[in-house]
C-alpha positions, 0 to 999 in steps of 0.5 A, a space after each residue: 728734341 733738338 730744342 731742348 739740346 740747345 737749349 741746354 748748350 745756351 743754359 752751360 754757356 750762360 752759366 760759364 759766363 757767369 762762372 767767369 764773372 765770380 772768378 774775376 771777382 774773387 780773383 780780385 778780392 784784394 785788389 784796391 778799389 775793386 768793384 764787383 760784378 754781378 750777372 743777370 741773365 735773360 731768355 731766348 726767342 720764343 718759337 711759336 707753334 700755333 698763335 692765340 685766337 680771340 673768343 667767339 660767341 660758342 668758343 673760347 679763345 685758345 693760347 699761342 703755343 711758345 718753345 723757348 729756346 733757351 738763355 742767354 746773358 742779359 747784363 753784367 752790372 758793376 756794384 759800383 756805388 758799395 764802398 769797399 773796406 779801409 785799409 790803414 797804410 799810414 802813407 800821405 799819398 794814399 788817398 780814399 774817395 767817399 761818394 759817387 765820385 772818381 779820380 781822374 787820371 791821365 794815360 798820355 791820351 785821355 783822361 780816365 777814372 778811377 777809385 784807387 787812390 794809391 799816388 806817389 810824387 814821380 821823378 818828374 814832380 808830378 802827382 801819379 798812380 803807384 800801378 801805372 804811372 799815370 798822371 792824377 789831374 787836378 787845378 792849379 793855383 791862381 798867381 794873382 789871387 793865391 787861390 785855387 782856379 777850376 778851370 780844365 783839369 792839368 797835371 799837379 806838378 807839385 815838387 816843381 822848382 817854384 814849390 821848393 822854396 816859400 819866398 821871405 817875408 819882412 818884419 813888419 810888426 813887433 809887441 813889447 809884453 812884460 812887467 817893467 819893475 822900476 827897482 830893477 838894477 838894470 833899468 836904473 843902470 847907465 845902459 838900462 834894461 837891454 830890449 832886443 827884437 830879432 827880424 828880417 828884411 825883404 830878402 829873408 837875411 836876419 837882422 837883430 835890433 838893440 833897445 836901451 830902457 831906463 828911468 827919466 831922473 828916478 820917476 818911477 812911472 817914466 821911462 826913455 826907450 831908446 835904440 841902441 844899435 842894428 846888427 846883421 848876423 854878422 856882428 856887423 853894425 848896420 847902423 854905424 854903416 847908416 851914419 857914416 854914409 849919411 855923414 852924420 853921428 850915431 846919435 842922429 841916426 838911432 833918433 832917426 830910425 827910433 824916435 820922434 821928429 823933434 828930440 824930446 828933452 828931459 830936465 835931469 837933475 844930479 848931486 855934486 859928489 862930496 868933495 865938491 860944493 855950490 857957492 853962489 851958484 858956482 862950483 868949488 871943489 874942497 880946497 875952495 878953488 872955483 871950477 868952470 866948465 870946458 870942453 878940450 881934445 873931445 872931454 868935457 871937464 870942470 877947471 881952474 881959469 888957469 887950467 892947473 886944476 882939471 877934474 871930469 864931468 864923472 868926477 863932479 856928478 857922477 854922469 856916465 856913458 850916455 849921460 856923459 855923451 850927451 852933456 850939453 854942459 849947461 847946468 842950472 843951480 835948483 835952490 841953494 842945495 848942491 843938486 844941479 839939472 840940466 836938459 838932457 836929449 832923449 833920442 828914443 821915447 818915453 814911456 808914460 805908464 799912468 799919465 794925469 794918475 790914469 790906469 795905474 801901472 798899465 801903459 798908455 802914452 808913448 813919447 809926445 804922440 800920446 799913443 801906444 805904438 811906434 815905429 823902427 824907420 828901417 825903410 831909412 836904412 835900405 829899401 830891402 826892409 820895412 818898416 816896423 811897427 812896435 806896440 808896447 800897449 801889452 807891457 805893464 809897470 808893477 812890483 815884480 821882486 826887482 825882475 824887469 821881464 818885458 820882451 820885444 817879440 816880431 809879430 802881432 800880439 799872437 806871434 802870427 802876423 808880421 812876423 816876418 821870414 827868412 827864405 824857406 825851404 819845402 819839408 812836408 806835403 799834406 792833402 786836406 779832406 777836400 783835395 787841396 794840396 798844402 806844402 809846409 816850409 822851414 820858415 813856417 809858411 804854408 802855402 797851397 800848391 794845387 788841388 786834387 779834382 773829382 769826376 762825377 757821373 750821371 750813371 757810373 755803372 755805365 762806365 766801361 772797365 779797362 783794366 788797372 782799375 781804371 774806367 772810360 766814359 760811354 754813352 750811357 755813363 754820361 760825359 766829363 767836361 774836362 774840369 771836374 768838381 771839387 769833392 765836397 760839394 755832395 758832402 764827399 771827401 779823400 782820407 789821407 794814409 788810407 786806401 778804399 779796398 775792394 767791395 767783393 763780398 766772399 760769402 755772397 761771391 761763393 753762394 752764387 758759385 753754388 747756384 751757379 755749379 748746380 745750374 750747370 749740373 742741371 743744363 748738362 742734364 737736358 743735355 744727357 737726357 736729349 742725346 739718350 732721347 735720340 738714341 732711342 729714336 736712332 734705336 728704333 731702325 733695329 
């Protein structure tokens, strides 16, 4: 009798506990990566009354007999590998983790684990649960290689001073792309057709570089691509400042920053204006009066041997600004027509767009280097800046309405290498499936600055629970080694802007809140009927 009151008082004590289990689980059906618990129950010792004897030749073998003594709790088992729903919150930080896997955060004193990945950037810079503050652990970028180094797991402090900022880049490519139309206006111009290519110096200050393109004495496949000028974004003329630190004339240092060693020498050929005549390979102007030419006070003139007749070398030929500049004054009679040629310096390039009547209308000669890219030799100027590169073999030379539309780009061919780029400064966070943390800058860099790790377990159910959805390791879970793993070597990964809720199931959670009210109802009968039982035999004195 007393058996069976036990009995019944173990039943109510396993079914409380029980009761207890679906209380914390329903109690927590919104709480973010929430595992549920389940009860498995188990029985009491067996008393034995009389043991079991062995058959004989006349009698059979006789059972023990066994009076249980009532239940007791077996286990309680985490439902941890059932994922729970997604929940949408549209923040980057909030991070859901598929698989067997686990975050792993820091309370100050050891690391711990986790599913909930609800994370924001503390006021430190670090990488920390929303709940509690504790530190998310992961590895680092490796200065050396840029790449991510797992070693021991360290706090991510991603918003620290060196992430703020994406250091500058310079300019170390440029592509000339674009129809040139040699009826065009300008390329026929004095100035040419103006080409201008913006980029940056070591430091990441920007700068701005001036190309004149024009046509070499109306051949319409030959082209002089020739520097004009460097400006910083000032307006100031850093090639001006070159030439007069170097002693030398503006000429000389646009050849030496964009130009073959040897200035190439183009025969030009040019007309005497119709007051002007050729006799006997000399000039006369309309009154007969025979002209030679002189240089005085820096002008470059065509007068009388008595100097009482004076006219420009603009007025004879027609030559202007570079032209002008350049005249070396030696001009050779061709036949007996009025037309005159002189040797004339290029101090840039010519541009050959159907060398010996090849590839017509597509360029593929550059100067006398026969190749399609040259150099800007800025690395003369200063040692902030690099050389760069210009490849023109993209341009092209056809009938386009009279529109030149050629364009000097930084960078490759795609606008993605050698670019070049200014100081930037850090404007948005991202976490790739697999864990990495990229920073995106105003400059255009992107640039890894950590890695989220991952804790797998050999048995996560044996993880102990400690409250603020985190767990601890225990003999039975198996042990972290302090660098973790990267979440996409089991085919795992994190989602961004979502969150892992829990995994409680309400129909199966009040199901087992009915059997376990009847199991209680029923151990509280055993109870009742017991004391009835003992209150007869207490009965039987009277």
């Amino acid at each position: 009798m007393m058996r069976a009151l036990y009995s019944g008082v173990s039943g109510l004590k396993t079914h409380q506990t029980k009761m207890d289990v679906i209380g914390n689980n329903i109690a927590n059906v919104n709480t973010v990566a929430f595992k549920s618990s389940s009860t498995a129950f188990s029985e009491i010792m067996y008393q034995n009354m009389s043991g079991a004897s062995g058959a004989t030749a006349t009698k059979g073998g006789v059972n023990a007999k066994q009076i249980g003594l009532g239940v007791t709790t077996g286990s309680t088992s985490i439902n941890i590998t059932s994922p729970g729903a997604t929940q949408t919150t549209g923040d980057g930080w909030d991070l859901r983790i598929t698989g067997d896997s686990f975050f792993i955060v820091n309370n100050g004193t050891e690391n711990l684990f986790t599913k909930a990945g609800a994370f924001y950037i503390d006021g430190a810079g670090n990488l920390a649960t929303k709940a509690n503050g504790y530190n998310v652990m992961g590895w680092q970028v490796d200065p050396q290689t840029g790449d991510i180094r797992k070693d021991t797991v360290s706090v991510l402090n991603i918003m620290n001073e060196k992430n703020q900022t994406s250091p500058p880049e310079a300019t170390t490519l440029a592509t000339v792309s674009g129809v040139l139309d040699t009826n065009n206006k300008q390329v026929n111009s004095g100035d040419g057709y103006v080409l201008s290519l913006n980029f940056y110096d070591g430091l990441g200050y920007s700068y701005n570089a001036k190309f004149a393109v024009k046509t070499i004495n109306g051949d319409e496949k030959n082209y002089s691509v020739e520097l004009t000028d460097i400006t910083d974004s000032t307006g100031r003329s850093i090639l001006n400042e070159y030439a007069a630190n170097q002693n030398i004339d503006m000429t000389e240092a646009r050849r030496r920053i964009f130009g073959p060693e040897t200035p190439q020498q183009i025969t030009r050929k040019y007309k005497m204006a119709a007051e002007f005549r050729n006799e006997n390979g000399t000039i006369v102007d309309k009154n007969g009066v025979t002209l030679q030419y002189a240089e005085r006070d820096g002008q470059k003139l065509y007068e009388s041997a008595d100097g009482s007749v004076s006219y420009s070398v603009t007025d004879v030929f027609g030559i202007t600004g570079d032209a002008l500049t350049n005249f070396n004054g030696t001009f050779t009679q061709v036949g007996g027509s009025g037309v005159f040629e002189y040797q004339d310096t290029i101090n840039g390039y010519v541009l050959d767009y159907n060398e010996n009547g090849l590839n017509s209308g597509t360029f593929n000669y550059i100067g006398n280097a026969g190749n399609s890219t040259v150099g800007i030799n800025l690395a003369t100027i200063g040692t902030q800046f690099q050389n760069i590169n210009v490849d023109f073999s993209t341009s092209t030379c056809y009938e386009n309405g009279n529109n030149c539309t050629l364009d000097m780009l930084k960078g490759d061919e795609k606008g993605i290498d050698g670019t070049g780029r200014k100081l930037g400064a850090l404007t948005g966070l991202q976490v790739q499936e697999d864990g990495r943390i990229f920073g995106t800058y105003d400059n255009g860099n992107t640039t890894l600055l950590g890695q989220i790790a991952v804790a797998r377990f050999a048995n996560p159910s044996g993880l102990e629970k400690l409250g603020d959805n985190c767990y601890r390791t225990t003999l039975n879970s198996g042990e972290f080694d302090g660098i973790g793993q990267d979440i996409t070597a089991d085919g795992g990964k994190m989602n961004s802007g979502v969150l892992e809720m829990s995994n409680v199931d309400l129909s199966t959670e009040f199901t087992e809140m009915i059997t376990t009210q009847r199991g209680f109802q029923a151990n509280s009968r055993i109870i009742t009927t017991s004391d009835t039982l003992l209150e007869e035999l207490v009965n039987l004195k009277r």
